[in-house]
LORO-360385 format. One record per residue (C-alpha): residue in three letters; x, z, y; residue number from 0. Coordinates in pm, whole numbers. Layout:
! residues N
+---------+--------+--------+--------+-----+
| residuo |      u |      w |      v | num |
+---------+--------+--------+--------+-----+
|     ALA |      X |      Z |      Y | NUM |
...
+---------+--------+--------+--------+-----+
! end
This chain:
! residues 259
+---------+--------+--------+--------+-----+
| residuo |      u |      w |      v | num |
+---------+--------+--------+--------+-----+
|     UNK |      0 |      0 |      0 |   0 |
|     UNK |     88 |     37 |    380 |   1 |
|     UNK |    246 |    273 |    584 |   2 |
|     UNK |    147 |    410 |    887 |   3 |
|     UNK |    337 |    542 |   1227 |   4 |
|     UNK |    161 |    679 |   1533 |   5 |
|     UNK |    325 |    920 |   1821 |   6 |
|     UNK |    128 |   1184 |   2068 |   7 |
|     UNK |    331 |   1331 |   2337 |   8 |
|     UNK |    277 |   1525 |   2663 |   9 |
|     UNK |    560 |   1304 |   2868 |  10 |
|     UNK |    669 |    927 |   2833 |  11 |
|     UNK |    873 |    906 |   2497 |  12 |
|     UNK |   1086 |    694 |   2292 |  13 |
|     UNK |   1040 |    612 |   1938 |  14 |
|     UNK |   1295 |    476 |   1819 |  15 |
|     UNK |   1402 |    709 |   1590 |  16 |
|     UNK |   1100 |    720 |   1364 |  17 |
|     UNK |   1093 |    364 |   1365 |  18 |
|     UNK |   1398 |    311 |   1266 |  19 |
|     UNK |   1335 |    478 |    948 |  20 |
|     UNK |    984 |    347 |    895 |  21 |
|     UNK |   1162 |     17 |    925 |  22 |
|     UNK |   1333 |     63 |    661 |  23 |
|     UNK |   1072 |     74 |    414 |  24 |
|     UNK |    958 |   -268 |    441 |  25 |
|     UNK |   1211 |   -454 |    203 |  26 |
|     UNK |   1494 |   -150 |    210 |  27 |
|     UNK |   1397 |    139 |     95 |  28 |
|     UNK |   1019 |     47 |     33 |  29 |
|     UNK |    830 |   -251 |   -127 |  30 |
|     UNK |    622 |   -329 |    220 |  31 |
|     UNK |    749 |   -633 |    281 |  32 |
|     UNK |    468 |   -799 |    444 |  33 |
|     UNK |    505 |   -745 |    810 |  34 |
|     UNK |    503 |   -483 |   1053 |  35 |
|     UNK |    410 |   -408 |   1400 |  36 |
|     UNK |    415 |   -153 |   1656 |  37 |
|     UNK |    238 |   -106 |   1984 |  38 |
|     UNK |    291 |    115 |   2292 |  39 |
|     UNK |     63 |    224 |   2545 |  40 |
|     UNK |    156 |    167 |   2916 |  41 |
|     UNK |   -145 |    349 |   3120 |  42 |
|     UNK |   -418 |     59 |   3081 |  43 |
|     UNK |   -112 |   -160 |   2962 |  44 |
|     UNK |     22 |   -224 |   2621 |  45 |
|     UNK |    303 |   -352 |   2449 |  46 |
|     UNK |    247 |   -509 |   2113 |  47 |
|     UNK |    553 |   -646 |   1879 |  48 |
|     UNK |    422 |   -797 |   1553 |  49 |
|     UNK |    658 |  -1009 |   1285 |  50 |
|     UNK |    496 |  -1139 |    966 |  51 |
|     UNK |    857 |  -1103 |    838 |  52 |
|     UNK |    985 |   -812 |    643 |  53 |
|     UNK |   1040 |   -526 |    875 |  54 |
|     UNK |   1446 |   -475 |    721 |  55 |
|     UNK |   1539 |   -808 |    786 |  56 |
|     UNK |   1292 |   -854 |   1117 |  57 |
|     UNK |   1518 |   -955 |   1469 |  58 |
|     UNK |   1211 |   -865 |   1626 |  59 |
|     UNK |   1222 |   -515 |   1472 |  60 |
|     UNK |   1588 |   -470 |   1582 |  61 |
|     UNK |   1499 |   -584 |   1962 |  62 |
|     UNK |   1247 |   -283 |   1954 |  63 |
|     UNK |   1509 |    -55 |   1806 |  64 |
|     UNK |   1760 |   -111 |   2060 |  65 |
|     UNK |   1493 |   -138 |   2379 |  66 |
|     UNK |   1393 |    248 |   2356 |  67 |
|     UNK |   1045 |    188 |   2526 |  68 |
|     UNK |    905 |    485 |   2668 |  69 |
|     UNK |    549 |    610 |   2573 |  70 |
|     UNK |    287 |    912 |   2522 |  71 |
|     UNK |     85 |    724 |   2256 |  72 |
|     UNK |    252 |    458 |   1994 |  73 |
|     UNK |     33 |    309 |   1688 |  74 |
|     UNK |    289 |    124 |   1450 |  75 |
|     UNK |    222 |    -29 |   1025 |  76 |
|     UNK |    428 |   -187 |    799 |  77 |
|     UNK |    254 |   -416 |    542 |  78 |
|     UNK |    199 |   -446 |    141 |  79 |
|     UNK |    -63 |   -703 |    122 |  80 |
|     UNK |   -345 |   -679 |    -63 |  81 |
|     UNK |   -640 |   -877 |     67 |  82 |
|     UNK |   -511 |  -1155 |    323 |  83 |
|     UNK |   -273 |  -1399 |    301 |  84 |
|     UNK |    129 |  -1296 |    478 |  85 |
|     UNK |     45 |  -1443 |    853 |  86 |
|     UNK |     99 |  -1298 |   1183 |  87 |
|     UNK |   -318 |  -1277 |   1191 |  88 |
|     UNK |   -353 |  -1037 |    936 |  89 |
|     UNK |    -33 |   -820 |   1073 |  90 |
|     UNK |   -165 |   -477 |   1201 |  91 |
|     UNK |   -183 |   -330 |   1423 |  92 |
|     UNK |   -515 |   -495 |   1559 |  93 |
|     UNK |   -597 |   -475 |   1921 |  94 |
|     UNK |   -946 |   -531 |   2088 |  95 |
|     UNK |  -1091 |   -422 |   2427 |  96 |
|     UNK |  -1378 |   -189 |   2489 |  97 |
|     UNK |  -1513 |    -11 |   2822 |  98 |
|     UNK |  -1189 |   -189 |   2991 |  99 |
|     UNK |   -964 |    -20 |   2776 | 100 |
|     UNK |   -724 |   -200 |   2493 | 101 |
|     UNK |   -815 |     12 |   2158 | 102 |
|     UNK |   -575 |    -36 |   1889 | 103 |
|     UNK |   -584 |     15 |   1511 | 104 |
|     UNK |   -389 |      4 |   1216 | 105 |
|     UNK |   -511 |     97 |    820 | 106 |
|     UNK |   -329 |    190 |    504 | 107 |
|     UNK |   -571 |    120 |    190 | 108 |
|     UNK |   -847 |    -96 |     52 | 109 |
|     UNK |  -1175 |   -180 |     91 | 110 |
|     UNK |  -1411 |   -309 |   -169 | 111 |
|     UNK |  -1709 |   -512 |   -157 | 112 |
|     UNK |  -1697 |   -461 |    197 | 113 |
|     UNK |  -1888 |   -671 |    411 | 114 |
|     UNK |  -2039 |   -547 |    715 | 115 |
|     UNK |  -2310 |   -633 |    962 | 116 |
|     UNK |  -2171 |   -920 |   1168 | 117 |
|     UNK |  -2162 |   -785 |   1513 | 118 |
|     UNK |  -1967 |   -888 |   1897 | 119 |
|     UNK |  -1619 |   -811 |   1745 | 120 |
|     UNK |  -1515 |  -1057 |   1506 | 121 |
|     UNK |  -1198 |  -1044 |   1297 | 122 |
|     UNK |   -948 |  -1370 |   1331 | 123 |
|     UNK |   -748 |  -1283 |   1025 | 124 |
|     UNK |   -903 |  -1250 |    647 | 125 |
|     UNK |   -816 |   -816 |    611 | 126 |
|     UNK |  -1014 |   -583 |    507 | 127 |
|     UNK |   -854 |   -355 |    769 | 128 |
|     UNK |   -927 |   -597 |   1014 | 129 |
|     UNK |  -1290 |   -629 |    956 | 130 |
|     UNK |  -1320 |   -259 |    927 | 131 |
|     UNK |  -1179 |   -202 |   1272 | 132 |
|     UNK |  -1410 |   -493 |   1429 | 133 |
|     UNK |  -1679 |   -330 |   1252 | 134 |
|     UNK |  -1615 |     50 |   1413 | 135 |
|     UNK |  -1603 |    -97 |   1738 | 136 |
|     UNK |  -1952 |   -264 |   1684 | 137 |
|     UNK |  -2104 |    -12 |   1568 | 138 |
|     UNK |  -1934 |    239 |   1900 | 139 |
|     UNK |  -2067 |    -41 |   2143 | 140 |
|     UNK |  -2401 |    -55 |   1947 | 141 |
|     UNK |  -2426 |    371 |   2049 | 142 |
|     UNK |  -2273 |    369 |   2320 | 143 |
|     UNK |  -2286 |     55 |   2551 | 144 |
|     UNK |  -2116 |    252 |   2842 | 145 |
|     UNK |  -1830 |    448 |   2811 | 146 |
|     UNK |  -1847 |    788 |   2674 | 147 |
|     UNK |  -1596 |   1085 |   2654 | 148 |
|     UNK |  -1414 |   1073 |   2342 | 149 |
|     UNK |  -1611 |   1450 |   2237 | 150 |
|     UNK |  -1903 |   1245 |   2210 | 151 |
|     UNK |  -1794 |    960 |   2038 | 152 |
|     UNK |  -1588 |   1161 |   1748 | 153 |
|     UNK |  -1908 |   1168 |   1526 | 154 |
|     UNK |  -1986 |    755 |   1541 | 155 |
|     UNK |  -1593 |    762 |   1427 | 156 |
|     UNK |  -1586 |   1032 |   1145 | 157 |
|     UNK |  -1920 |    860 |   1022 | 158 |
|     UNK |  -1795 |    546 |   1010 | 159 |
|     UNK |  -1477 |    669 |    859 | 160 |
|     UNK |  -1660 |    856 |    593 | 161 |
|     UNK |  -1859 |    546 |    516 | 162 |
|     UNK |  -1546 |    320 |    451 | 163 |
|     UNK |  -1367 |    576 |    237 | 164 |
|     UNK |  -1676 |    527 |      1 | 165 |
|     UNK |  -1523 |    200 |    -48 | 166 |
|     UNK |  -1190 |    260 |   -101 | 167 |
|     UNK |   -880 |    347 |     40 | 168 |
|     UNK |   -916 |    425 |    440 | 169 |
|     UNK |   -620 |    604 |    623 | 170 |
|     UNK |   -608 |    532 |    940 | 171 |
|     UNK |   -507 |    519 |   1329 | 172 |
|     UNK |   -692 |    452 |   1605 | 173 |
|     UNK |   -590 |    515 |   1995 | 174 |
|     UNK |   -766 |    379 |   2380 | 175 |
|     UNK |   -414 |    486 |   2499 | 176 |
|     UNK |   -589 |    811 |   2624 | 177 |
|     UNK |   -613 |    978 |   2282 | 178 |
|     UNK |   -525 |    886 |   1951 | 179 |
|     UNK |   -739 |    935 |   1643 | 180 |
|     UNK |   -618 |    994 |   1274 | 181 |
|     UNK |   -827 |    995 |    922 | 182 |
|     UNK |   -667 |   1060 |    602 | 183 |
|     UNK |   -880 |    933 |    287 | 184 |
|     UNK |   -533 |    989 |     32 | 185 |
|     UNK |   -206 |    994 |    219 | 186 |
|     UNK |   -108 |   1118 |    588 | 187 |
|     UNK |    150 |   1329 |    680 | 188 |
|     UNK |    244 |   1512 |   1049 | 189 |
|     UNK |    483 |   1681 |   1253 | 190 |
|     UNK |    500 |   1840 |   1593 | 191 |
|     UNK |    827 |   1886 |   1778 | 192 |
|     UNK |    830 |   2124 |   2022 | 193 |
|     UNK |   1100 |   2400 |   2197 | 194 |
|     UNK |   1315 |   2522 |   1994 | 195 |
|     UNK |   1437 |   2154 |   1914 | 196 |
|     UNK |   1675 |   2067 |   1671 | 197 |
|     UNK |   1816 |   1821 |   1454 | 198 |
|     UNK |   1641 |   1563 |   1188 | 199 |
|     UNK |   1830 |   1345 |    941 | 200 |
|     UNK |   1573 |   1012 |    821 | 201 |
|     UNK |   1511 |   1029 |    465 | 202 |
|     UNK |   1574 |    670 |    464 | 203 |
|     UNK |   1893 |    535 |    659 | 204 |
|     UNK |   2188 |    774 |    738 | 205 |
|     UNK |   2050 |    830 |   1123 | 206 |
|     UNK |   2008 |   1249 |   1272 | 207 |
|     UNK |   1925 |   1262 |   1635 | 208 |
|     UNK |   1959 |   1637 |   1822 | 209 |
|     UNK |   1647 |   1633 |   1985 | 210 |
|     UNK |   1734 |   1940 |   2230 | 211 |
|     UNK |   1996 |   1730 |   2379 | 212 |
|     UNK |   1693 |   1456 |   2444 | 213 |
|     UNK |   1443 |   1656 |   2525 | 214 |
|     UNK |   1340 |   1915 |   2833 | 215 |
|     UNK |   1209 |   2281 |   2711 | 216 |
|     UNK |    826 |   2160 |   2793 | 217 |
|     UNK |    817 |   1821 |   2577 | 218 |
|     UNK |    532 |   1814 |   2300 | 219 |
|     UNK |    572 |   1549 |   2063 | 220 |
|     UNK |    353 |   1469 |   1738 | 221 |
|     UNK |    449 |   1176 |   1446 | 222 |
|     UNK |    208 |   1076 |   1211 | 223 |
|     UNK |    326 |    868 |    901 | 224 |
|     UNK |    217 |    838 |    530 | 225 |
|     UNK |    497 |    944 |    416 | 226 |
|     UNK |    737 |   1206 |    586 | 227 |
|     UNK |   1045 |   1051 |    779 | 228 |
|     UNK |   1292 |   1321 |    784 | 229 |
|     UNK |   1441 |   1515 |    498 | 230 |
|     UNK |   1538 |   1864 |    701 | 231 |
|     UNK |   1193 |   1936 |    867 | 232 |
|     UNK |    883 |   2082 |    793 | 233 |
|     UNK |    604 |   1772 |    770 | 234 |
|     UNK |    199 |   1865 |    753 | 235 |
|     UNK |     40 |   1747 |    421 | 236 |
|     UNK |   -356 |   1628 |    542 | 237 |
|     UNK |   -585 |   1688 |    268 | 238 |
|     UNK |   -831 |   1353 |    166 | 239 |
|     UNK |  -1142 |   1371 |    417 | 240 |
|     UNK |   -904 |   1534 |    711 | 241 |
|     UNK |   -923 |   1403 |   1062 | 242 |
|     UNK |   -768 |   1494 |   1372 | 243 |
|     UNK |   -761 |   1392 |   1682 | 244 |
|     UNK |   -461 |   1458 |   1937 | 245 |
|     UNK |   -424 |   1421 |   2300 | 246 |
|     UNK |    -62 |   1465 |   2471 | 247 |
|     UNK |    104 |   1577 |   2161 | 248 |
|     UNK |   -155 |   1871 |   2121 | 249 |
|     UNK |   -463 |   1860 |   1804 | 250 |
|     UNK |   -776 |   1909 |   2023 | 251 |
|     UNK |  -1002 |   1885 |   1722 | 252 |
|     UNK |   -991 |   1841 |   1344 | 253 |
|     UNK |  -1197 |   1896 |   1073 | 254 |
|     UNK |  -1302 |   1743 |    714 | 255 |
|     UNK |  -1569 |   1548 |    551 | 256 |
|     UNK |  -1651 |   1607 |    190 | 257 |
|     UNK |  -1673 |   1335 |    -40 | 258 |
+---------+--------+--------+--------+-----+
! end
C-alpha cells in the first residue's frame, strides 16, 4: 500500500528531514514505487511537487530536498498502485478548491465496489482515492454551501470517513491549509516535537538532525506518517477508527468511530 506524510506546526517549518526518509521508501527501502508528491501550504497559496517516477530515483524529489520550503501545514504520499494506472493523474496528493480555499488530500488503502453519487467534483485520474476525495467534498458542499468553521464540519468528515472504511482500506489526510485532518482505518502513526528538543536518526537513510539547534524554545511541530520515521523517538500508534484533527502543531479534537 501507500504511505502517508503530513506536518502541523505553530511557526513556518521545513520538512525536509521527514521527507527525506519517506523518500526513501519508494524504490529504496520500500516497494512504493509508484510516485510521490508533496504539497505545502503558503497562506491561501500552495506548492504542489508531484513525479509519477519512483520517489528514490525522482530529480524532482531531490529539488524539494535541497529547497527547504518553509510551512505550518505539509500533506505528502508515496505510491503502491493498486487501482489506476502509474500517471501523474492518479499521483496524490489531490488538490481541489472549496469556499476559496485549496483543500488537499492524500489516501493510503483501498476501496471496493466503490462508486459514489456523481456530484460537482469530478476525479481526472481512474483512483479510488481520488474519487473518494471528490466525493467528501460533494457531499461538504451538498451540507454546507457556505463556508463553515471546521467544529461544524468534523461530523460530515468522520461520517464520510466511517462510510469509506466500510469499504476497505481508508487512512487518510486532509488539510484547507488552516487545519489539517487525519483518519486512521489500519495504519497511522504520530509525533509531536516540542522543547526539550533533541536529536532523531531516520530509520531509513543514515541522516540525524539536532532539532534544538533548529528550533526556538516555543516551536510546536507534529508528523504524521504510516509508518514511524525515526528509530530514537517515541512515535503515537492510532488505533483503527481514530481521528484527529490538529491545528498549529496542537490536537484540538480526536476521537473514534466503532466499526
Amino acid at each position: 500500500m501507500c504511505e502517508l506524510l503530513g506536518m502541523s506546526a505553530n511557526v513556518p517549518t521545513d520538512i525536509v528531514f521527514s521527507f527525506t526518509g519517506l523518500m526513501q521508501r519508494g524504490g529504496g527501502t520500500g516497494p512504493h514505487r509508484d510516485g510521490w508528491g508533496i504539497a505545502f501550504y503558503e497562506g491561501r497559496g500552495l506548492r504542489l511537487f508531484q513525479d509519477p517516477a519512483p520517489s528514490v530515483e525522482s530529480e524532482v524529489a531531490k529539488l524539494v530536498q535541497r529547497y527547504p520550503i518553509k510551512s505550518e501545514t505539509v500533506i505528502g504520499h508515496i505510491r503502491q498502485a493498486n487501482v489506476g494506472r502509474v500517471c501523474l493523474a492518479n499521483t496524490h496528493p489531490f488538490v481541489r478548491e472549496l469556499w476559496g480555499r485549496n483543500w488537499c488530500f492524500a489516501h493510503n488503502g483501498q476501496l471496493a465496489d466503490f462508486q459514489p453519487e456523481p456530484g460537482f467534483y469530478r476525479p481526472v485520474g481512474d483512483t479510488d482515492s481520488e474519487t473518494a476525495f471528490c466525493d467528501l467534498l460533494n457531499r461538504v458542499r451538498r451540507a454546507f454551501p457556505e463556508p463553515v468553521a471546521v467544529e461544524i464540519l468534523l461530523p460530515t468528515l468522520i461520517g464520510a470517513c466511517a462510510e469509506y472504511r466500510g469499504k476497505g482500506v481508508f487512512n487518510c489526510l486532509l488539510s484547507n491549509g488552516d487545519w489539517l485532518f487525519a483518519f486512521c482505518s489500519s495504519k497511522l502513526a504520530s509525533i509531536t516535537r516540542r522543547a526539550p528538543f533533541g536529536p532523531a536518526q531516520l530509520k531509513d537513510v543514515d541522516v540525524t538532525v539536532d532539532f534544538q539547534a533548529e528550533t526556538t524554545p516555543d516551536d510546536v511541530v507534529t508528523v504524521l506518517a504510516t509508518e514511524p520515521l525515526t528509530a530514537n523517538e517515541t512515535w503515537r500508534i492510532f488505533q483503527p477508527g481514530e481521528w484527529t484533527l490538529w491545528r498549529r502543531g496542537e490536537c484540538v479534537a480526536h476521537g473514534r468511530v466503532d466499526g
